[in-house]
MDAnalysis code that builds the backbone (N, CA, C; Angstrom):
import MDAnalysis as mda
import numpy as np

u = mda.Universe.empty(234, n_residues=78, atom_resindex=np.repeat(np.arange(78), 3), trajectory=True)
u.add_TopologyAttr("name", ["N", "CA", "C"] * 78)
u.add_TopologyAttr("resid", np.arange(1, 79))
u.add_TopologyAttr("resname", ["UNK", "UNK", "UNK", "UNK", "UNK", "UNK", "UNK", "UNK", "UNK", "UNK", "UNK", "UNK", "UNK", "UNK", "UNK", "UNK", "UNK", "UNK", "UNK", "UNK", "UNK", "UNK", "UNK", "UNK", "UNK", "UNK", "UNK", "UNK", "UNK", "UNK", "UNK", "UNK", "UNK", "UNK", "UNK", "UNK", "UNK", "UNK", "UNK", "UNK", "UNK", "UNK", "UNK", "UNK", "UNK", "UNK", "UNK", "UNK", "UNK", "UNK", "UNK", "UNK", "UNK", "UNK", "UNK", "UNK", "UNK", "UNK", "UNK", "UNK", "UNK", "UNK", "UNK", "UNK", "UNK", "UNK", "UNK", "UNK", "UNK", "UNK", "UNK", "UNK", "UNK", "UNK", "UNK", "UNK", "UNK", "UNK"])
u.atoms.positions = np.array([
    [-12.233, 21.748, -0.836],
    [-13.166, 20.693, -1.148],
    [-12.990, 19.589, -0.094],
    [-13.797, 19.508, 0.706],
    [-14.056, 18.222, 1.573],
    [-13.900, 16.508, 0.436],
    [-12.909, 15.827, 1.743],
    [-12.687, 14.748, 1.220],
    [-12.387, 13.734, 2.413],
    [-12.207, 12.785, 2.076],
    [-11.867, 11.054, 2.686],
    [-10.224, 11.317, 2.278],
    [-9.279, 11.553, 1.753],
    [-8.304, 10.907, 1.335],
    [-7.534, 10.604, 3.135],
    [-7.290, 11.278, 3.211],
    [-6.443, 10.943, 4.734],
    [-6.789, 9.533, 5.616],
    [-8.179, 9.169, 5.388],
    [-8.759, 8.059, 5.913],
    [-8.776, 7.384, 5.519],
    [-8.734, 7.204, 3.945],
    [-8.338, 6.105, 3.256],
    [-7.014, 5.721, 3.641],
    [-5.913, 6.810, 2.977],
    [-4.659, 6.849, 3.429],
    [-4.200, 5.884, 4.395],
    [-4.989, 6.001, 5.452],
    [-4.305, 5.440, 6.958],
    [-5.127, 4.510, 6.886],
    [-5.804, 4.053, 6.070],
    [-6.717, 3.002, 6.376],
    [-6.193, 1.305, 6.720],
    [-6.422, 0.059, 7.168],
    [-5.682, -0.762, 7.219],
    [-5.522, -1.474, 5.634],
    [-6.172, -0.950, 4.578],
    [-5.816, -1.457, 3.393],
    [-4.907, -1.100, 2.825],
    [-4.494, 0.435, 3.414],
    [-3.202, 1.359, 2.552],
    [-2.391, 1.595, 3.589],
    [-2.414, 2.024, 4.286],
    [-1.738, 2.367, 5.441],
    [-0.676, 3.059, 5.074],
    [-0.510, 3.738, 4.242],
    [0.354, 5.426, 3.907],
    [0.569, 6.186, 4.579],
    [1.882, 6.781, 4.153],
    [2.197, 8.554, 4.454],
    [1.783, 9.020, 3.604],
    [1.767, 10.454, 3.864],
    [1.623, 11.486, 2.995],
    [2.587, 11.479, 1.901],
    [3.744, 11.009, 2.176],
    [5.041, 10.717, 1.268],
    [4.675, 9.926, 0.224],
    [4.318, 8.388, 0.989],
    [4.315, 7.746, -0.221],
    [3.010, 7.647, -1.241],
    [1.803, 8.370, -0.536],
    [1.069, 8.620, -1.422],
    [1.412, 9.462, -2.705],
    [2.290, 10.731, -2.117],
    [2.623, 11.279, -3.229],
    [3.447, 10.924, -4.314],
    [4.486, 9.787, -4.317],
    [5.261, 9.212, -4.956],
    [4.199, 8.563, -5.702],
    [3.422, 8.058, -5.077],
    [2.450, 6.884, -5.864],
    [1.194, 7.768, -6.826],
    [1.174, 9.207, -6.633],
    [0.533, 9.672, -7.805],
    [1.392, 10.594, -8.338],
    [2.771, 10.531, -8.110],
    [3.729, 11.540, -9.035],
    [3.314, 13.534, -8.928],
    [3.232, 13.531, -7.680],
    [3.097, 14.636, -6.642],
    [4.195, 14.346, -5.705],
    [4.213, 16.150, -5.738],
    [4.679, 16.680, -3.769],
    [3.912, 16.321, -2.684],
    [4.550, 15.735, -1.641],
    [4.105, 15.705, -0.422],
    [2.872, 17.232, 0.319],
    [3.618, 18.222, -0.586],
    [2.539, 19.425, -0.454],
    [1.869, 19.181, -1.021],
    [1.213, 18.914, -2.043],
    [-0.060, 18.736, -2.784],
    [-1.088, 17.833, -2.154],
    [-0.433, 16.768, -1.122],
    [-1.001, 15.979, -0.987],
    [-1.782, 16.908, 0.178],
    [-0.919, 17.050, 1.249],
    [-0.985, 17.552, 2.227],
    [-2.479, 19.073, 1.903],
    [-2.552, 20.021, 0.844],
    [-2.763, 20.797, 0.178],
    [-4.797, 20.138, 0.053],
    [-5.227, 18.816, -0.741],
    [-5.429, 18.606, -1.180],
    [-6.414, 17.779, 0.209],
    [-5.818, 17.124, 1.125],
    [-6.050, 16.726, 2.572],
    [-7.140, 18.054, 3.635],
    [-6.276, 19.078, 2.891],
    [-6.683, 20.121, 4.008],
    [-7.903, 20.892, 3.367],
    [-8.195, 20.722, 2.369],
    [-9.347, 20.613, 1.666],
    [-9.452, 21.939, 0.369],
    [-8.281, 22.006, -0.092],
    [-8.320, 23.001, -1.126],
    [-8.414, 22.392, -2.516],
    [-9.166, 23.390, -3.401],
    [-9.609, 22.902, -4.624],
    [-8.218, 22.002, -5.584],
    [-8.468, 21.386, -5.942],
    [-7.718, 20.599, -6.460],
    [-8.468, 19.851, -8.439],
    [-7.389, 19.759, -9.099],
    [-8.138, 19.758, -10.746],
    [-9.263, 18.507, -10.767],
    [-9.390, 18.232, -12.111],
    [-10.052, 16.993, -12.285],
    [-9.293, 16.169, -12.411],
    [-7.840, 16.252, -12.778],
    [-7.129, 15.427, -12.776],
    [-6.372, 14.372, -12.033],
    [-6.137, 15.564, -11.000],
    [-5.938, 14.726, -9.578],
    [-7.006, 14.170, -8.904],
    [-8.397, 14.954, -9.100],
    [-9.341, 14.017, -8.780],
    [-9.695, 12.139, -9.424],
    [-9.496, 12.596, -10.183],
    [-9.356, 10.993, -11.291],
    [-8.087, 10.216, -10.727],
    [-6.853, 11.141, -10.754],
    [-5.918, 10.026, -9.918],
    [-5.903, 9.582, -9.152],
    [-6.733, 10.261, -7.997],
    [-6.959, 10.022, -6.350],
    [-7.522, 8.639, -6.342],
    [-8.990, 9.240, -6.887],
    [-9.957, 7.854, -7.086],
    [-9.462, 6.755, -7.671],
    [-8.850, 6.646, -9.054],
    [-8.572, 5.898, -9.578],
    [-7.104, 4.515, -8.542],
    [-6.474, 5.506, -7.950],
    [-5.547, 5.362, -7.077],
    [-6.182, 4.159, -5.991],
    [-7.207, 4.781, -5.542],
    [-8.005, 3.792, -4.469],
    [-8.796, 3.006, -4.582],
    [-8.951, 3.093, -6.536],
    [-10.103, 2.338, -6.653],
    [-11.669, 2.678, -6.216],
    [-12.215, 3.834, -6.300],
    [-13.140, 4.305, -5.489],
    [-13.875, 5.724, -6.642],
    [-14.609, 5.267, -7.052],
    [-15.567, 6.017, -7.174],
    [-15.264, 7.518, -6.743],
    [-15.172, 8.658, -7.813],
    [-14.489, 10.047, -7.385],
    [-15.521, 11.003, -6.024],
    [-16.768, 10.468, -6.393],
    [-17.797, 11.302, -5.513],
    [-18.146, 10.246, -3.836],
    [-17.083, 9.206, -3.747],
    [-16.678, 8.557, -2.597],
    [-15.653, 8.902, -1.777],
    [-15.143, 9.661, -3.052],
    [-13.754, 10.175, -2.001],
    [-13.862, 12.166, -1.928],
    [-14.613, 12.483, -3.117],
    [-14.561, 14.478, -2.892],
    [-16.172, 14.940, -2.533],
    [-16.216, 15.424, -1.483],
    [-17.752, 15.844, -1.366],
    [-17.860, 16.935, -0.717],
    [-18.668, 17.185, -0.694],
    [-19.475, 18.601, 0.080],
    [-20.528, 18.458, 0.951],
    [-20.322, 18.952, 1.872],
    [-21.577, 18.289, 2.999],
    [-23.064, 19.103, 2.005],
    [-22.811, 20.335, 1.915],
    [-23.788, 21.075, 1.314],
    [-24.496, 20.749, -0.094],
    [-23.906, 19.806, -0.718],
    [-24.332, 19.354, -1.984],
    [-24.785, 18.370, -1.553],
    [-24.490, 17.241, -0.437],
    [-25.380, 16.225, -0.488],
    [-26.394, 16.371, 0.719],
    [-26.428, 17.162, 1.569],
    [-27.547, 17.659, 1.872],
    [-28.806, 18.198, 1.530],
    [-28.336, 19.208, 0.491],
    [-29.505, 19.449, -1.042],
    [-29.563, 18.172, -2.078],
    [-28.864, 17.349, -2.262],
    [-29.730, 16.122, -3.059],
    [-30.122, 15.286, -2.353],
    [-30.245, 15.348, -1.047],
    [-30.927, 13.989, -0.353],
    [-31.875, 15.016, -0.005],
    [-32.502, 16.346, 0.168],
    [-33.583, 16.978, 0.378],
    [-34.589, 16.657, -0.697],
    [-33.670, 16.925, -2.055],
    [-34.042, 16.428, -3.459],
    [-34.775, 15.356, -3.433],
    [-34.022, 15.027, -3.068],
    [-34.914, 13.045, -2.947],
    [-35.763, 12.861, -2.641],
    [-35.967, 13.415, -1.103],
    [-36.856, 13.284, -0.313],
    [-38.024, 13.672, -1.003],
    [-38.508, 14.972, -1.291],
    [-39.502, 16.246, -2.456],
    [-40.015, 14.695, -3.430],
    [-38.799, 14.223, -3.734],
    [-39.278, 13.655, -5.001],
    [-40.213, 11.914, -4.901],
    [-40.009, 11.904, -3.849],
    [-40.732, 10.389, -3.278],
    [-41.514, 10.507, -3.164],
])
């Protein structure tokens, strides 16, 4: 699953490792890492992620292919 976390991560508001992100949602450094590289990951950690950054869950997990078909959507529908 395509995501932002790494960019947030390093962002100048967080400016994290992979380490201490994982401490800070009570994860392995693999999961994080896991989760970065874009493999499916629960709803749960999705909720922690977001919730973590403060951010809206579909700000931080996306799919180029899903929002390509709802902004086609859109378009049809205007």
């Amino acid at each position: 699953m395509k995501n932002n976390i790494k960019y947030l991560r390093r962002s100048q508001e967080f400016d994290m490792t992979q380490q201490e992100l994982a401490e800070a949602l009570g994860v392995s450094r693999q999961t994080i890492i896991s989760i970065e590289n874009g493999s499916n990951t629960s709803g749960e950690m999705i909720m922690k992620v977001a919730n973590f950054f403060n951010k809206d869950p579909r700000d931080i997990f996306f799919t180029n292919t899903v929002a390509h078909k709802l902004q086609r959507v859109k378009k049809e529908v205007i």
